[in-house]
C-alpha positions as semicolon CSV with decimal commas, in nm:
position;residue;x (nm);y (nm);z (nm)
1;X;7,783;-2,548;3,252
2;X;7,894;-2,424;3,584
3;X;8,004;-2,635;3,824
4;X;7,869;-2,767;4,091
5;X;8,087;-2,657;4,366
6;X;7,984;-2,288;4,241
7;X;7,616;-2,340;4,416
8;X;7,813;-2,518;4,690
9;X;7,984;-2,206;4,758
10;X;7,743;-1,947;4,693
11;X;7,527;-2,106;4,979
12;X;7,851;-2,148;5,201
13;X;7,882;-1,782;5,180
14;X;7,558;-1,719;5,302
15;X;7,587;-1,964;5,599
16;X;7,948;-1,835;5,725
17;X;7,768;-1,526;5,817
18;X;7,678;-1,597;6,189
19;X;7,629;-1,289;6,444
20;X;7,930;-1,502;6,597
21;X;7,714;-1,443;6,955
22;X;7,957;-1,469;7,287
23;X;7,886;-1,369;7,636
24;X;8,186;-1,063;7,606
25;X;8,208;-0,811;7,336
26;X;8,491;-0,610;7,155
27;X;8,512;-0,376;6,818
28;X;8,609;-0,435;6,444
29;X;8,848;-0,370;6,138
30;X;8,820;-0,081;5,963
31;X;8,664;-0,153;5,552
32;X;8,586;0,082;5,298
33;X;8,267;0,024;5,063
34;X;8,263;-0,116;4,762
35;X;8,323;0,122;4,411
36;X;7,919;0,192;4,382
37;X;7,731;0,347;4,051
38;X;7,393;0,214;4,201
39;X;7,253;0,544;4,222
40;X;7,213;0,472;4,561
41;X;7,259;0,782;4,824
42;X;7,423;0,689;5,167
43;X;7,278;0,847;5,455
44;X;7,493;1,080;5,687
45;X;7,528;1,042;6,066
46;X;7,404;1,416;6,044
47;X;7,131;1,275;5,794
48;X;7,008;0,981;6,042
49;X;6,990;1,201;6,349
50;X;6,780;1,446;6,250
51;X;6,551;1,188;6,107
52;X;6,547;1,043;6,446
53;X;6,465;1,355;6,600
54;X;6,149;1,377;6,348
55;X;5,827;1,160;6,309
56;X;5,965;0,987;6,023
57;X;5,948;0,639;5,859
58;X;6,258;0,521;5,948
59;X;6,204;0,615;6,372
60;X;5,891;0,415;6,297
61;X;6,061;0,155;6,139
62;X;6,293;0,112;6,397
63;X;6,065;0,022;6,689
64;X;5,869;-0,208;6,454
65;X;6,227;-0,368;6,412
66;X;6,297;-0,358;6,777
67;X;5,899;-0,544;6,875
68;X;5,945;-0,797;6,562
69;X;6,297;-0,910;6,632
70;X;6,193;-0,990;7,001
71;X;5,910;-1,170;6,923
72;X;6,079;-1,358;6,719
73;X;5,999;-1,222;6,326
74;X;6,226;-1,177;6,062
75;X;6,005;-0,970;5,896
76;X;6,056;-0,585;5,950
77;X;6,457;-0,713;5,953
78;X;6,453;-0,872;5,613
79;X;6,232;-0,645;5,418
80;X;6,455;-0,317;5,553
81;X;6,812;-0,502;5,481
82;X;6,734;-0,505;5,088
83;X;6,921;-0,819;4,933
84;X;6,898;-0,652;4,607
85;X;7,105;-0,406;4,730
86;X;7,352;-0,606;4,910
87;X;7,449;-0,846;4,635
88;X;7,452;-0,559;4,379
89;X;7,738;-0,429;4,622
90;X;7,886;-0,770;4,591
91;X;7,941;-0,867;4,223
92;X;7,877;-0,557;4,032
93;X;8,243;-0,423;4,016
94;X;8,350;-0,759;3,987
95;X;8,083;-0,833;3,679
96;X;8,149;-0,496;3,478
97;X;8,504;-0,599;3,446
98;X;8,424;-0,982;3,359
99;X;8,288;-1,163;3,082
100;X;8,037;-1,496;2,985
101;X;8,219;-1,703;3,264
102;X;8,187;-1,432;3,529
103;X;7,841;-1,317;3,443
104;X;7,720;-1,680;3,480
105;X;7,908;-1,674;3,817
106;X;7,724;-1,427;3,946
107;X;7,411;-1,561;3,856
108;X;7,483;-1,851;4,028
109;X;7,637;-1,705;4,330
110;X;7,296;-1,463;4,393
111;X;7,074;-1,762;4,303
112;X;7,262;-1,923;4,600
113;X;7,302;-1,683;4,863
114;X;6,924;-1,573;4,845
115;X;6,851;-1,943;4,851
116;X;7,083;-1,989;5,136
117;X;6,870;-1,657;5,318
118;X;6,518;-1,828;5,208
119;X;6,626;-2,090;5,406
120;X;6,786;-1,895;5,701
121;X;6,754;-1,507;5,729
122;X;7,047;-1,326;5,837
123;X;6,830;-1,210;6,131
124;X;6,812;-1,556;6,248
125;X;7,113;-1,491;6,541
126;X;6,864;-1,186;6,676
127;X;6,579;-1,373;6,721
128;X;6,393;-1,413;7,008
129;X;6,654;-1,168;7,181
130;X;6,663;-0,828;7,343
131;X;6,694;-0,617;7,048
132;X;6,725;-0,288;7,114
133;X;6,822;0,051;6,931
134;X;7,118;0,279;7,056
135;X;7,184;0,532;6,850
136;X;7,343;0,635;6,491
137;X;7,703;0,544;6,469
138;X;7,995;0,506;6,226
139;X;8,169;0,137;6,292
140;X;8,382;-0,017;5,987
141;X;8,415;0,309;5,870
142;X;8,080;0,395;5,756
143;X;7,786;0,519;5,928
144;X;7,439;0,360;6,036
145;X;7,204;0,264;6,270
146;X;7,332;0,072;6,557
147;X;7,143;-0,212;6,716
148;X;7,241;-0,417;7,057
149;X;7,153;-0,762;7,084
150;X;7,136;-0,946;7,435
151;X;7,024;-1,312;7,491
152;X;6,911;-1,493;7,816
153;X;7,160;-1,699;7,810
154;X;7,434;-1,443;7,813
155;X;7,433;-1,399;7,389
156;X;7,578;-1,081;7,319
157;X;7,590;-0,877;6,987
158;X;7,574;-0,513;6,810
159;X;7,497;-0,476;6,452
160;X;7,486;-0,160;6,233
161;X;7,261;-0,079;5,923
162;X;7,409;0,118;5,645
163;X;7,097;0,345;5,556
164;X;7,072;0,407;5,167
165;X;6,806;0,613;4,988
166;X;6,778;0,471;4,618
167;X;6,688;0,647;4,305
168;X;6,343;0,600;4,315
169;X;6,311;0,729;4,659
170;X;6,279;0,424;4,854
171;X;6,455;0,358;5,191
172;X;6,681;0,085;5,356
173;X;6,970;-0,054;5,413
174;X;7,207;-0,218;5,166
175;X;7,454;-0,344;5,413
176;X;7,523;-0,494;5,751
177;X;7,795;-0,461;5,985
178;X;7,849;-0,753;6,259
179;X;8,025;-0,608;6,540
180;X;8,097;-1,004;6,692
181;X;8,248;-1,087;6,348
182;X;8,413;-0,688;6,284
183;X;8,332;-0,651;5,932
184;X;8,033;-0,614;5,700
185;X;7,814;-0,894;5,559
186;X;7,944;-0,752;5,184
187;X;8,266;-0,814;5,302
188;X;8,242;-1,217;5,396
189;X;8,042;-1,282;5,125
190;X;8,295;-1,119;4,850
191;X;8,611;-1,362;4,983
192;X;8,375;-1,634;4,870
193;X;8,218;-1,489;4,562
194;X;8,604;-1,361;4,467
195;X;8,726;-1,675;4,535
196;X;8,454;-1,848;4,296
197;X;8,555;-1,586;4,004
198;X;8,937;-1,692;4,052
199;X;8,888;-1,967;4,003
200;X;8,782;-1,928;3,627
201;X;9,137;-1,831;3,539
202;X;9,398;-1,869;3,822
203;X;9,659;-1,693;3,812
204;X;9,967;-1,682;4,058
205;X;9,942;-1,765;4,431
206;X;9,540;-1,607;4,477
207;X;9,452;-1,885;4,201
208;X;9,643;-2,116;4,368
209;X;9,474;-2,077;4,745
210;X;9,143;-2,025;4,490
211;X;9,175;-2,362;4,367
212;X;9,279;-2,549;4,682
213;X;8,958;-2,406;4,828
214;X;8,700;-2,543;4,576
215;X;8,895;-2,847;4,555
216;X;8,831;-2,896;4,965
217;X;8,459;-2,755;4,951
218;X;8,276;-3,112;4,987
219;X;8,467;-3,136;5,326
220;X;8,406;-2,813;5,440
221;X;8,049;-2,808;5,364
222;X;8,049;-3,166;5,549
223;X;8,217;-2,943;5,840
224;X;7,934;-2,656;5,814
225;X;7,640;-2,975;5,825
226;X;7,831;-3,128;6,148
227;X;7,850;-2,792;6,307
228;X;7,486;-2,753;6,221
229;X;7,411;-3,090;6,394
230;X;7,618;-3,026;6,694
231;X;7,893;-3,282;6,587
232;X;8,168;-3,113;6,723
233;X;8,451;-3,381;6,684
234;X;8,355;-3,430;6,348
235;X;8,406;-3,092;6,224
236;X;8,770;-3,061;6,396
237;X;8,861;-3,471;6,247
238;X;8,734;-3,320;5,897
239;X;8,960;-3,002;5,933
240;X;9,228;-3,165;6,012
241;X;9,229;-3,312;5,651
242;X;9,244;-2,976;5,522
243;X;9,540;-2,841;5,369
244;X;9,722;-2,593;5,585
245;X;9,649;-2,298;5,393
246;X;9,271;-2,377;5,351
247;X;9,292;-2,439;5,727
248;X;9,397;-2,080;5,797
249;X;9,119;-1,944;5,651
250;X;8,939;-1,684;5,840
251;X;8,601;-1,820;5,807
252;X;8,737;-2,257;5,857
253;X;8,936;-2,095;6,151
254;X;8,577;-1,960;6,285
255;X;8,407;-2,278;6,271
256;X;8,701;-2,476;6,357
257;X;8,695;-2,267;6,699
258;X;8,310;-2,274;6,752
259;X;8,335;-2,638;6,747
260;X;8,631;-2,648;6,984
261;X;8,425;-2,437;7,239
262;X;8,210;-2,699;7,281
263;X;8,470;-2,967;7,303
264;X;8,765;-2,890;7,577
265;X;8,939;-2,537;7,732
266;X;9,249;-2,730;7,618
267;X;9,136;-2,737;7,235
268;X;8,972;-2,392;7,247
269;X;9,341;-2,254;7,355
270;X;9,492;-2,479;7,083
271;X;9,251;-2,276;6,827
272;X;9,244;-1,965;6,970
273;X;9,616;-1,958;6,994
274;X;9,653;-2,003;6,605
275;X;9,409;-1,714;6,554
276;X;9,570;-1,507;6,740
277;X;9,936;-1,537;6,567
278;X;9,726;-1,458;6,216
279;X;9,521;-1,193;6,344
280;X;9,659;-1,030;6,649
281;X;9,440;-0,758;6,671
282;X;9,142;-0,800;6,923
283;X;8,902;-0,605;6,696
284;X;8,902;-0,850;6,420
285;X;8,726;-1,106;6,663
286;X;8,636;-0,891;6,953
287;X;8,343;-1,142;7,094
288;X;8,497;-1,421;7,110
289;X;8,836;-1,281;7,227
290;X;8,686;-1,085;7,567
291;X;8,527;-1,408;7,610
292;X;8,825;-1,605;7,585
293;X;9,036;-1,399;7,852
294;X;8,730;-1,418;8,056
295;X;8,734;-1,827;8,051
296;X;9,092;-1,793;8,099
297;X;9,060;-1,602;8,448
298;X;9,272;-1,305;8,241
299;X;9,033;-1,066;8,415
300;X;9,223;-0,727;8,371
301;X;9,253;-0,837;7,978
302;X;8,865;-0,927;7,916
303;X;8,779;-0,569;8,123
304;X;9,002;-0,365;7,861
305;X;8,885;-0,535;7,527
306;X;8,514;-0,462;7,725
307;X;8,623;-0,088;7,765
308;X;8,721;-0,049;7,437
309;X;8,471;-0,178;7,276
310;X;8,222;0,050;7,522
311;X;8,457;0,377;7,377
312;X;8,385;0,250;7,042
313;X;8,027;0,195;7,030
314;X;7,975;0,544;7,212
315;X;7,863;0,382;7,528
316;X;7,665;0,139;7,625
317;X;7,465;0,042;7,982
318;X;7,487;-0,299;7,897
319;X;7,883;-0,288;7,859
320;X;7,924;-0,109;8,202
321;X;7,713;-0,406;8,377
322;X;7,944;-0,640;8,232
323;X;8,254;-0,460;8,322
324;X;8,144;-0,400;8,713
325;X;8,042;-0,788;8,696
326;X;8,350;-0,903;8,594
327;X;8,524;-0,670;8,847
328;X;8,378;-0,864;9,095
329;X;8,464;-1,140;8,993
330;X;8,825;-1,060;8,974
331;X;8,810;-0,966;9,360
332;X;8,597;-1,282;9,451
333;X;8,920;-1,504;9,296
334;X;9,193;-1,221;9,427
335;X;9,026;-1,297;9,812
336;X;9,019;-1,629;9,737
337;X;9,362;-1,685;9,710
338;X;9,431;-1,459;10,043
339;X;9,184;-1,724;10,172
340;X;9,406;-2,059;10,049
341;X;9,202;-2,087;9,785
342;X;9,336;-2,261;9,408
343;X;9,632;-2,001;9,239
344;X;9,592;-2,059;8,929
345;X;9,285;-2,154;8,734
346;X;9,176;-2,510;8,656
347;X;9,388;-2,780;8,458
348;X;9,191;-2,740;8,176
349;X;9,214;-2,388;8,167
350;X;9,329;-2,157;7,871
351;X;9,587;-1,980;8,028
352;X;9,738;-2,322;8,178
353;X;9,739;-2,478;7,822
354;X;9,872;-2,196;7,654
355;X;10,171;-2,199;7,935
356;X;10,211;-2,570;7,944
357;X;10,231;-2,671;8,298
């Protein structure tokens, strides 16, 4: 029988997949596919832009995408980003090397996850939003179709679909790469489903950090349902009964700072502050990181993760707004202190927590 905390997980996968929205954008880390014998042919950048220059399906599909994801449907979305696909890329080189005990792992982790997506598509962060198509683009290391997502409240996101052509001719995508997170949707779901299959036999320290995980799963699914309800100081009192090393995690460490956002510029620092001395590099968190400096009044250091990230997407209008906005604002506070105005920012601030005064 497999255990419970094997559906637990297989769901929790699913739902630590947010577009991780901000109101400041930066890149991503740099993966390589997964081994594939699908049959499965990825599409060139050469391949995608001379479909785009034709009256094909997919330039048809992708202002259907752009009109549906506005209005708020799922539809076009869901039925292009082929699940099939995506957990295929998942467990298959994981299952061909397994036996009983992994097999009925993966059935339980795709039973799961596509329960998990039933429940909320991975389109659900777009919805409603500006959605709009830029060009084709290589991010993550492969290539795809690159999408920008703007909010009215400030939400900002880019997301990339890996365009596949299968065996029997059909088109779509069998992956998805989150710019605000920096890594593909195969990627954050394969910690999990890994962590599930070592588990079954652990071995060394991985099966040691495997089994503290599952054995602190009821508390961090209690954290995922408080975030979910907006209980903020719940979900940082319940991760703080986490052992260190499942506290570290790169996915507890998300939802540990998503709460603090909502909670105090003091704790958000705290948080942040800890991310930053495991993962140093602005491109594995590049929303939240420009939007960071940018609550911290670091100015200069929000405008060159923005600039970056503009280089690396191959341009974008929206990106040069936000860099000329926050330019301003940089010379508003710079002729406010001329003026007599407050030195340094507010009490609260990032910057003054992180310094300590």
């Amino acid at each position: 029988m497999i255990p419970r905390c094997v559906f637990l997980l297989a769901g929790l996968c699913s739902l630590l997949t947010p577009a991780a929205h901000a109101k400041s954008a930066s890149g991503e880390t740099t993966v390589s596919p997964s081994p594939d014998g699908s049959g499965r042919k990825a599409w060139t950048l050469e391949e995608m832009a001379r479909a785009l220059d034709e009256d094909s399906p997919l330039k048809a599909w992708i202002s259907r995408l752009e009109s549906t994801v506005a209005q708020g449907s799922s539809a076009e979305f869901d039925a292009f980003l082929n699940a099939d696909w995506l957990l295929d890329s998942i467990t298959r080189p994981v299952a061909n090397g397994g036996g009983s005990e992994v097999a009925a792992v993966q059935t339980a982790f795709v039973q799961g996850t596509r329960a998990s997506w039933a429940h909320r598509s991975l389109a659900k962060d777009y919805l409603g939003h500006q959605f709009r198509f830029l060009r084709a683009h290589s991010l993550g290391g492969r290539p795809g179709l690159l999408f920008r997502s703007a909010g009215d409240n400030g939400q900002l996101n880019y997301c990339l679909f890996s365009v596949v052509t299968a065996p029997d001719g059909s088109l779509g995508a069998d992956d998805l790469y989150v710019v605000g997170m920096g890594e593909w949707v195969s990627d954050t779901l394969r910690r999990g489903y890994l962590t599930l299959v070592e588990s079954l036999a652990p071995r060394g320290e991985s099966g040691r950090r495997a089994r503290l995980y599952l054995e602190a799963l009821p508390r961090i699914t209690a954290m995922q349902v408080a975030l979910a309800e907006k209980n903020y100081p719940r979900v940082l009192a319940l991760s703080s009964l986490l052992p260190a090393e499942v506290l570290q995690d790169r996915q507890i460490l998300l939802t540990r700072m998503e709460a603090a956002e909502k909670i105090s510029l003091v704790e958000r620092a705290r948080i942040f502050a800890e991310w930053k001395s495991l993962h140093p590099n602005p491109e594995q968190l590049p929303l939240k990181w420009a939007d960071y400096h940018l609550a911290a009044g670091q100015f200069q250091e929000a405008r060159a993760v923005l600039a970056e990230l503009n280089t690396r997407l191959g341009g974008d209008s929206y990106l040069m707004l936000r860099l000329g906005e926050i330019k301003m604002l940089a010379t508003h506070q710079a002729a406010g202190r001329l003026l007599g105005g407050r030195p340094d920012p507010d009490p609260e601030s990032p910057a003054r927590a992180e310094s300590g005064r």
